[in-house]
Short mmCIF file of the C-alpha atoms (twelve columns), coordinates in Angstrom:
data_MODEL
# 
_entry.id   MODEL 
# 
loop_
_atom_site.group_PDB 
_atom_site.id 
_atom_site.type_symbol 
_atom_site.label_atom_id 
_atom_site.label_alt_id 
_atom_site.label_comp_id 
_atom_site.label_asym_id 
_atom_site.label_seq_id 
_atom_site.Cartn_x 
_atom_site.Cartn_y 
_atom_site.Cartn_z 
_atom_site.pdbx_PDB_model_num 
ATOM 1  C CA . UNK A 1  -61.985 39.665 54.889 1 
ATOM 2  C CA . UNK A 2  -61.088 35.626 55.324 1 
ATOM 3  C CA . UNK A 3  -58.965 36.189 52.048 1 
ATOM 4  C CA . UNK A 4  -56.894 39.118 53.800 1 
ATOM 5  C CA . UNK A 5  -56.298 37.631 57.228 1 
ATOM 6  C CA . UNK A 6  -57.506 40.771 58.966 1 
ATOM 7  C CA . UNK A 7  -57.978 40.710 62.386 1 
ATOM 8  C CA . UNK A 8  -58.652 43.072 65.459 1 
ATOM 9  C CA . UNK A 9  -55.402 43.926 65.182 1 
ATOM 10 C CA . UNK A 10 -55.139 45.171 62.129 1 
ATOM 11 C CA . UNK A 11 -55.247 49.142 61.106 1 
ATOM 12 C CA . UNK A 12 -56.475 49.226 57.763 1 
ATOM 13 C CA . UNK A 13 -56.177 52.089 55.259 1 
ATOM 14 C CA . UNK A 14 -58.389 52.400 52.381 1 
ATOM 15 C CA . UNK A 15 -57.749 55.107 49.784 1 
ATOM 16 C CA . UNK A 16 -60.569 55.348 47.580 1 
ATOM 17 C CA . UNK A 17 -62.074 57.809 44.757 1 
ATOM 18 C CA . UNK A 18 -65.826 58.796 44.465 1 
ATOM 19 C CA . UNK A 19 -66.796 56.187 42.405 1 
ATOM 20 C CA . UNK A 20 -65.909 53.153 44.670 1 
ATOM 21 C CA . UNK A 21 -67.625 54.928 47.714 1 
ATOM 22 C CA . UNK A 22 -69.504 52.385 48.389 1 
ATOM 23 C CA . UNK A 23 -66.955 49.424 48.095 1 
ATOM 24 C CA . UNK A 24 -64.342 51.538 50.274 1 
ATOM 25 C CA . UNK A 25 -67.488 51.528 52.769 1 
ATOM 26 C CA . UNK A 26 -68.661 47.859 52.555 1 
ATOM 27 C CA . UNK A 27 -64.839 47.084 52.515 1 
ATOM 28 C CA . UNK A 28 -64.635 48.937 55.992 1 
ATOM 29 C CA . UNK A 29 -68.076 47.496 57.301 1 
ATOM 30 C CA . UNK A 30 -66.132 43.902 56.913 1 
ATOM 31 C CA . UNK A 31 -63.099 45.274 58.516 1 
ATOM 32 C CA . UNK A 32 -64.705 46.892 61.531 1 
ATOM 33 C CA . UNK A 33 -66.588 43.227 61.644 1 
ATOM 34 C CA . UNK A 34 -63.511 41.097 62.332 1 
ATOM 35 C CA . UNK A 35 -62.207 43.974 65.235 1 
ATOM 36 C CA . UNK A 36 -59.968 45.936 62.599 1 
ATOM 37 C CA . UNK A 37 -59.905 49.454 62.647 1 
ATOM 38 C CA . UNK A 38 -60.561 51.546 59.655 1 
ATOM 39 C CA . UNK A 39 -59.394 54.893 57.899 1 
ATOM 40 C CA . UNK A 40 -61.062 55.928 54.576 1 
ATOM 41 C CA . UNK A 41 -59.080 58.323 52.446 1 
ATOM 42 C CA . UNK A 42 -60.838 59.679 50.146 1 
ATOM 43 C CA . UNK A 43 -58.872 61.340 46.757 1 
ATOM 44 C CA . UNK A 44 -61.057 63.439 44.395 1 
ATOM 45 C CA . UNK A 45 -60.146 64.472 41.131 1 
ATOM 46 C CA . UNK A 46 -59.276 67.865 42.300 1 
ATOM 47 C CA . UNK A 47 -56.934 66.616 45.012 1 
ATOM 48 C CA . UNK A 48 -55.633 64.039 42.789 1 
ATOM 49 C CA . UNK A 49 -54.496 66.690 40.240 1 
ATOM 50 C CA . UNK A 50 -52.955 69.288 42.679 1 
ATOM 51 C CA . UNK A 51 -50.913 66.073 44.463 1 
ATOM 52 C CA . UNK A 52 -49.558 65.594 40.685 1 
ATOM 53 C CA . UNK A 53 -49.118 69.199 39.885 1 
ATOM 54 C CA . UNK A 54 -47.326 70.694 42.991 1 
ATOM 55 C CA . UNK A 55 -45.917 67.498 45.004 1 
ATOM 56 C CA . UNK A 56 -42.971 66.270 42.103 1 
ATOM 57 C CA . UNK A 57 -41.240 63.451 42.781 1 
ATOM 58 C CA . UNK A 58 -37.921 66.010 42.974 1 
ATOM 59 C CA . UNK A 59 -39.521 67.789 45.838 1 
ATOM 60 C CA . UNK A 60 -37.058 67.522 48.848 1 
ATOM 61 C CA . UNK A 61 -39.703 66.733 51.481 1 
ATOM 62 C CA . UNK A 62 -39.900 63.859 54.045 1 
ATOM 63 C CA . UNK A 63 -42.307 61.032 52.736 1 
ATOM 64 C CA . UNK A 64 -46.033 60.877 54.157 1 
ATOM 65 C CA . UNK A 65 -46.416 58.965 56.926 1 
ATOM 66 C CA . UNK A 66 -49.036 57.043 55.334 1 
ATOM 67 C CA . UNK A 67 -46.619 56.078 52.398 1 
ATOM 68 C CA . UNK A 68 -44.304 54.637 54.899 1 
ATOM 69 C CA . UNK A 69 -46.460 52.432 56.938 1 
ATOM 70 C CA . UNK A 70 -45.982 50.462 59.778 1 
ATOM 71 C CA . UNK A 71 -45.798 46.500 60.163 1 
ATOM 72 C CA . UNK A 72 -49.354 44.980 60.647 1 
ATOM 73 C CA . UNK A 73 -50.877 47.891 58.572 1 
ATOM 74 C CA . UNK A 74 -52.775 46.822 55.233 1 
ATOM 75 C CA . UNK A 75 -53.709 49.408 52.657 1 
ATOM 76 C CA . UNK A 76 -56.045 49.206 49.641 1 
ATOM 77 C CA . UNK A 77 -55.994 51.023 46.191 1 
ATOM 78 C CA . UNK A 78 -59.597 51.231 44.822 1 
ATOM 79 C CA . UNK A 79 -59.642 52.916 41.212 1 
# 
């Protein structure tokens, strides 16, 4: 995680689909190694769909938290 610069005080949030299971979890293993702490979303096909179907980008709702993020917080996009 060198090429990141994650450190123990990093919170790092991986979302991830079934097919990169593994890599979301090796990526986390490396994480949790230089102090960071982890949280592994994991979006299935199903869940995918329904976000797209239901959740419009015209929907007057506040954004996820997770969307917003905080300073210090790094988030990966495995597809």
């Amino acid at each position: 995680m060198k090429s990141l610069g994650i450190n123990e005080q990093d919170n790092v949030t991986t979302y991830f689909y079934p097919h990169t299971l593994r890599l979301a979890e090796e990526t986390a293993k490396e994480c949790f190694k230089k102090g960071a702490d982890v949280l592994l979303n994991l979006y299935t096909d199903r869940y995918h769909e329904s976000y797209l179907t239901h959740l419009t980008y015209t929907s007057p709702r506040k954004p996820m938290a997770s969307a917003v993020g905080g300073i210090g917080e790094i988030f990966f996009f495995e597809y």
